[in-house]
C-alpha positions in Angstrom: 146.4 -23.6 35.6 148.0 -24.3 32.5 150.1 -21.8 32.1 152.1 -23.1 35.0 151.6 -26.9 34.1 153.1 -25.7 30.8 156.7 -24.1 32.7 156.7 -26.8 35.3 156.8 -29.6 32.7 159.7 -27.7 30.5 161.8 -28.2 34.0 161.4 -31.7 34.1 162.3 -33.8 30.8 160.9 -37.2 30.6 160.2 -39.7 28.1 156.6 -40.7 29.8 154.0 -38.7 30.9 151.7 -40.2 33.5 147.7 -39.4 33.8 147.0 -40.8 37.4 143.4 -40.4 39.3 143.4 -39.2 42.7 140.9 -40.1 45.7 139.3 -36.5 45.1 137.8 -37.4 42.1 140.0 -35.6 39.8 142.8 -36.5 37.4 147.0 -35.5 37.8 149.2 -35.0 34.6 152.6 -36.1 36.1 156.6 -36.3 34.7 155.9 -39.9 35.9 153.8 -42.1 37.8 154.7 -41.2 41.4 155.8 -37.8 40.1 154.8 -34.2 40.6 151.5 -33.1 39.5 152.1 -31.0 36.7 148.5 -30.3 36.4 145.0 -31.3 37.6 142.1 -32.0 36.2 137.9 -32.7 37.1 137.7 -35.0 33.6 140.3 -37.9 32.4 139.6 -36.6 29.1 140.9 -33.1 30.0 143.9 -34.5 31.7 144.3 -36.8 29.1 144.7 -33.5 26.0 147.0 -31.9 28.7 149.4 -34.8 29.0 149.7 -35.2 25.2 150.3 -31.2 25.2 152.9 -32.1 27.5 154.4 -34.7 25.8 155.0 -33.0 22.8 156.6 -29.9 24.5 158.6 -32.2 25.9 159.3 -34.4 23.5 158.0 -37.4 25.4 157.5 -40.8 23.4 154.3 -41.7 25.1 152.0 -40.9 27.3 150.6 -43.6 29.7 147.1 -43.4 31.2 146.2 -44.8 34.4 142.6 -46.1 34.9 140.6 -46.2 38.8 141.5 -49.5 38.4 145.2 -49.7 38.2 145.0 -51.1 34.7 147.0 -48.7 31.9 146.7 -47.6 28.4 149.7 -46.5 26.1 149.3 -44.0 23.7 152.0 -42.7 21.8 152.9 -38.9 21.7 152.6 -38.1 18.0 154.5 -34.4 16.9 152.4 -31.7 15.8 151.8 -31.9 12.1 
């Protein structure tokens, strides 16, 4: 699945990547908070690695994680050293 995240998200340029749960259970990596999925995921963590990937493809400043409880956390996309 991430091969195609990967092409989807060099489409769309951003400056935020979202990760958003869904009501399955699972986590979305999207270009923004009401966005496309860009990929899906069974753990937040996993979503969470895959959003920063994303970011830094796409040069992205941050990546902002969404929480079951509507409460969100910032982290910043830093470049690959």
């Amino acid at each position: 699945m991430e091969r195609g995240a990967s092409a989807v998200s060099m489409q769309g340029m951003t400056d935020e990547i979202h990760v958003v749960p869904l009501a399955s259970g699972s986590w979305s990596v999207c270009s923004g908070p009401h966005g496309p999925a860009l990929s899906t995921h069974r753990e937040a963590t996993e979503a969470a690695r895959r959003a920063v990937a994303c970011a830094r493809e796409q040069d992205a400043a941050r990546v902002i994680l969404h929480d079951r409880y509507g409460r969100t956390r910032t982290t910043l996309a830093r470049p690959r050293r």
